[in-house]
N, C-alpha and C positions, 0 to 999 in steps of 0.2 A: 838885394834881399827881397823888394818886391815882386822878382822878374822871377825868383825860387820859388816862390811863393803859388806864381800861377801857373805855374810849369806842374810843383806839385796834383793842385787844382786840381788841372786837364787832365794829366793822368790818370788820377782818380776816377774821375766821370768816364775818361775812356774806359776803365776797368768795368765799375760798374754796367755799363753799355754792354761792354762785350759780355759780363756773366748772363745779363738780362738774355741777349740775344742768344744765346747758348741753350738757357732753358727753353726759351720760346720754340724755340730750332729742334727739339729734342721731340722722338715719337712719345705720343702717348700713352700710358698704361696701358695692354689690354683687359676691358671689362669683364667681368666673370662672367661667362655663357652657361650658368646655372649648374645644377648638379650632374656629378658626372659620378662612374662608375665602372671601377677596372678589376679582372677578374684573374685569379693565378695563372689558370691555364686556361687554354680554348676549349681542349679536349680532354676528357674523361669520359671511363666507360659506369655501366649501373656499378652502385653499390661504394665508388671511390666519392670524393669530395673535394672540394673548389673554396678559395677563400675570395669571396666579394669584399670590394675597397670601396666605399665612396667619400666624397666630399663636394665644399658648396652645399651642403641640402640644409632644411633650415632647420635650426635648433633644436633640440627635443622633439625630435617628430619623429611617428612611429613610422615603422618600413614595413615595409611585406617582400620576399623574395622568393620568385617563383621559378622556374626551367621551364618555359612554354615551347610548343611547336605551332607551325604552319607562320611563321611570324617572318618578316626582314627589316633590317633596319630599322626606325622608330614606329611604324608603323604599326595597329594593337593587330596581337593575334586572332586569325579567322575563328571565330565562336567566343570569343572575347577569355576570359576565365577560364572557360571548359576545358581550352585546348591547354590547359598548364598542369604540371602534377601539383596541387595546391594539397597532398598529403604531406609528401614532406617540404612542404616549405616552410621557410624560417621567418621569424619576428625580430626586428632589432627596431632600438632606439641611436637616434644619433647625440652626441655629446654636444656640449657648448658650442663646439665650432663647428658642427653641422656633418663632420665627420662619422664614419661606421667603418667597422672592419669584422667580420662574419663569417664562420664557415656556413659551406652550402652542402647538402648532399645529393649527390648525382642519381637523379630517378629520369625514368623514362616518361616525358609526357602523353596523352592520353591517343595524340593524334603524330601525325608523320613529323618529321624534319622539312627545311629549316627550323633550328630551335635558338632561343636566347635565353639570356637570363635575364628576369623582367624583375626592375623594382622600382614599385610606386607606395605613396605615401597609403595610409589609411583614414588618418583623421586631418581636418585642416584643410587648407589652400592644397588642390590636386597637383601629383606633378609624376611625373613616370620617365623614366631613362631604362633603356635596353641596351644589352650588351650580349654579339652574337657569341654561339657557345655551339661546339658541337660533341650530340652524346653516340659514342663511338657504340658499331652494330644496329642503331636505332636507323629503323627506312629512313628516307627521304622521298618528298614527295612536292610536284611546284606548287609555288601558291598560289589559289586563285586570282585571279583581276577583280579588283572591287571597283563595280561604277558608282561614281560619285553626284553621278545626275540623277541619279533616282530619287524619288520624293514619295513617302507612303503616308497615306493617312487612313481614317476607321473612317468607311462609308456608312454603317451601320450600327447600332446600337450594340453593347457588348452585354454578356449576361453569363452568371457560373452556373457549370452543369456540375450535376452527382450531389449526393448528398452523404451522412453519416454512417456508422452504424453502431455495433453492440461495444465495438474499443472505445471508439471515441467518447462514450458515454462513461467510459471510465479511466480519460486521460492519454486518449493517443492524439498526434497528431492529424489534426483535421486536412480534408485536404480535398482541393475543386477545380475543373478545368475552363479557366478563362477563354473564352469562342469572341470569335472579333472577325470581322468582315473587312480587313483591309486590303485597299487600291493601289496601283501606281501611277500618282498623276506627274510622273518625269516624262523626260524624252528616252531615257536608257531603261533597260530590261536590270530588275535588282535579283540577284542569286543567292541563297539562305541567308536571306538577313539576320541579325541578330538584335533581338528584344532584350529590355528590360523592363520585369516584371516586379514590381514594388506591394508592401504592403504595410500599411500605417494603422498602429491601435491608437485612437481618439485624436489630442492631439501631438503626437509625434510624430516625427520626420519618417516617412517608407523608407524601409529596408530594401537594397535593390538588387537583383538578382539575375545575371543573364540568361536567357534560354537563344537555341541557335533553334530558326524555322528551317526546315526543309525545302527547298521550293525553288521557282523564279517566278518574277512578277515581269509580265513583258509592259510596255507603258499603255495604259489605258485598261489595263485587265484590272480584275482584283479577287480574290481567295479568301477561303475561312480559315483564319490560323486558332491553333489549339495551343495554349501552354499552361502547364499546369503549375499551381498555387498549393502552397504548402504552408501549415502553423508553428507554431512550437508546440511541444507536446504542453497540455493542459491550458492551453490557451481560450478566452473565450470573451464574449463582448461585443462591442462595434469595431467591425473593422474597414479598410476602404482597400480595394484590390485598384495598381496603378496601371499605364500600359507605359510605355515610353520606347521611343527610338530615334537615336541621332540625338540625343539631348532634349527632345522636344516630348512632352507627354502628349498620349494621343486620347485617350479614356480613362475613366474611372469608376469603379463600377462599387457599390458597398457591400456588406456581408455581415449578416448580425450572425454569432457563433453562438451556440445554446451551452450553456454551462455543466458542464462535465457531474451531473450528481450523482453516478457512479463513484467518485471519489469520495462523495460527503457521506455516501451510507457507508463503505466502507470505513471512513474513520471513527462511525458512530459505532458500527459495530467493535470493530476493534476497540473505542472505551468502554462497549461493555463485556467483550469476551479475555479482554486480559484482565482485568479485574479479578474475574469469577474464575480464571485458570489459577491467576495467584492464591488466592482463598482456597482453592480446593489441594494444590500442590503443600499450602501451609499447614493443612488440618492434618492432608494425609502424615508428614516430619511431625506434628507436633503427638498422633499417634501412634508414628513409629517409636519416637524417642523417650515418649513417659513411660515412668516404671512402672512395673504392672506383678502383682501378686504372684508368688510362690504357690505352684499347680502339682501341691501335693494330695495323693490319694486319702492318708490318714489324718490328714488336716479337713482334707471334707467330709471324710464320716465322722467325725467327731463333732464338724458344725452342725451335721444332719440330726446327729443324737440330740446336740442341745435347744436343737430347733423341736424337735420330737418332743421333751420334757417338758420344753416351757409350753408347747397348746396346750391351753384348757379346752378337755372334752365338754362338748354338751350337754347337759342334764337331761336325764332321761333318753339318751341318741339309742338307735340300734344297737350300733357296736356298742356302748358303753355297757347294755347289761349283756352283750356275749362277751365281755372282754372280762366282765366279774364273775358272770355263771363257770365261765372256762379257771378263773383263778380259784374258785370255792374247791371244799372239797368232795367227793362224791355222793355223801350222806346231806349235806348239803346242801348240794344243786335239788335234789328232791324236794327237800323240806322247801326249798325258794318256789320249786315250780308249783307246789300247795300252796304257800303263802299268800303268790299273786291272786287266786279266788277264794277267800277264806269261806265259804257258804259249802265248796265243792272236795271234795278226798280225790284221791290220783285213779280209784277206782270208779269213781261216778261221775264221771266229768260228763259235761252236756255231749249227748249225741250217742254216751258207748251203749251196748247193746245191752236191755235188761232193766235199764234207768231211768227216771221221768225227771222234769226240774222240780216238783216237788218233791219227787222224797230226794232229792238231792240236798234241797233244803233242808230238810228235817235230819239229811244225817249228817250235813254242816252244824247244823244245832244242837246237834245231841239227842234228840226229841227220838224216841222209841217208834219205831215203822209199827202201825197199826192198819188192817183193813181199809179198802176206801170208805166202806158204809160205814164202820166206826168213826176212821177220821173225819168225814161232812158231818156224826151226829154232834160229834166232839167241836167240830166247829163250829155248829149255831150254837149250840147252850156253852160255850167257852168264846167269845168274841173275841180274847185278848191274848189268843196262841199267833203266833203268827207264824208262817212257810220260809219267810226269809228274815234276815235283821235288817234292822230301820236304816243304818250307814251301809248303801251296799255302792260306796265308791269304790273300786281299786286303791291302792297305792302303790308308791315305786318299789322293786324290789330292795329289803335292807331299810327301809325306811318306817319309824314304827308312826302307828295307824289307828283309827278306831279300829277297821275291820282285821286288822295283820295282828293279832296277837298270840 
């Protein structure tokens, strides 16, 4: 029983033994060689479209997927960005497990063939994987040799040329061209480098942007490069213009931007010219739409008449005694026009021919016409005849009077 016992045992141990060594013995996983990226087809022509695959990428990270030229292998395309159609390129997010799957549409990039399809991250830890793609009819063209001994740096002081003008004062984008004096202190001649050109409002991280120089720098030479700097529209403040190449910044240059007050009169103006358009658009409706009087003929002479009846004439006016002498009747108007000088008859009025004011008087009075010599003796020894009467006011016509009787 004992002798079963260890026989069991051994076995056992032999088993175990051998499982252990088995695993031991076994290849390793292989490690995940990071994100990768498979596309439907190779070839398409303009206008068709590709579905990109990837996986491994890390979690929730955005992508960008471009169709670039002048590119091989992982190596980034010559002029970096520029040479990719970045109009129709696409955006995706990957899922939990780092996964995307995506249409792509088939645009011709900006520069020759070789092309690939280029997808790097946007936000986050960098990471980029290419995959060759060819877009059918699109040239081809070799790609240059890039030397990798070249070494540039800014010999001199960098500074922005240009300045504003009448848009930018009312919200265009501003825009300067960065001048830079760089060297080549390698051993190898560098052929259109490519810059990135950055720009930081206070403190935030620069926006970086590549530009491709034109050129070659043979080793020990160095060149004024131009690349130009551009705002967003309405942008304004302190800004820092960056240089950078090969990941290494080379200058930095500042930039105070004048604040757009083109935009500020305009918005003044405009609170106060739409105000005063609405007020005046509201008065004109609200005097289209009120009702408004009945523009009858017999309806206004009949207000004329009762306007006419209710003036009170003015006492004593002009018209007022031609407006009565005319309503009198013919025997009448005589008697009126004697009335107004009671002293005087319609025959001896002052001035007619044959007449003096005296004996006008006298034959207003009644008084019997006597010689002059009579009358002057008659008037010293009579002191109390007199040539006129004592009331010799007028009165109105129609109006009774001392003298109108």
């Amino acid at each position: 029983m004992r002798a079963l016992t260890k026989a069991l045992a051994r076995a056992l141990i032999l088993a175990v033994a051998a499982a252990v060594a088995l695993v031991l013995a076994a290849p390793p996983a292989p490690a995940a060689e990071g994100p990768t990226v498979e596309l439907s087809e190779e070839e398409a022509g303009k206008g068709g479209s590709i579905t990109v695959t990837g996986a491994d990428w890390r979690p929730k990270a955005l992508l960008m997927l471009l169709i670039c030229g002048q590119a091989e292998g992982d190596a980034e395309p010559v002029g970096g960005t520029n040479a990719c159609a970045n109009a129709d390129g696409r955006a995706v997010t990957t899922d939990g497990d780092g996964s995307f799957r995506k249409k792509l549409p088939v645009a011709e990039p900006p520069v020759a063939c070789p092309c690939v399809v280029r997808v790097a991250t946007v936000t986050g830890e960098k990471a980029a994987v290419q995959a060759a793609f060819t877009v059918a009819g699109h040239p081809v063209k070799k790609v240059p040799e890039q030397q990798a001994d070249g070494k540039l740096a800014v010999l001199a002081g960098t500074r922005l040329e240009g300045s504003g003008n009448v848009l930018t004062w009312f919200g265009a984008p501003a825009s300067r061209t960065l001048v830079a004096t760089v060297g080549n202190l390698g051993t190898s001649p560098v052929k259109d480098p490519v810059f990135e050109v950055g720009t930081a409002h206070g403190v935030f991280a620069p926006q970086w942007e590549e530009q491709q120089w034109r050129g070659t720098l043979a080793p020990g030479k160095k060149a004024q490069v131009k690349l130009k700097v551009q705002l967003d529209p309405g942008a304004y403040g302190d800004y820092a213009v960056s240089l950078r190449y090969g990941g290494k910044v080379l200058a930095e240059q500042p930039w105070d931007v004048g604040r757009p007050w083109g935009v500020t009169l305009f918005w003044i103006l405009l609170c106060l010219v739409v105000p005063a358009a609405v007020f005046r658009v509201g008065m004109a409706v609200v005097d289209r739409v009120r009702p408004r009087p009945a523009r009858s003929g017999g309806h206004r002479a009949r207000r004329v008449r009762e306007l006419a009846h209710r003036r009170v004439p003015r006492p004593g006016g002009r018209r007022t005694r031609r407006r009565r002498e005319a309503a009198q009747p013919a025997p009448t108007r005589a008697h009126s026009t004697t009335a107004s000088l009671p002293w005087f008859t319609p025959d001896s009025a002052p001035g007619a021919p044959g007449t003096s004011p005296a004996h006008d008087a006298q034959e207003a009075q009644g008084v019997p016409e006597v010689p002059e010599a009579q009358g002057a003796q008659e008037a010293q020894g009579a002191p109390h005849l007199l040539s006129a009467p004592q009331d010799d006011r007028p009165t109105a016509p129609g109006k009774p009077g001392k003298g109108n009787t």
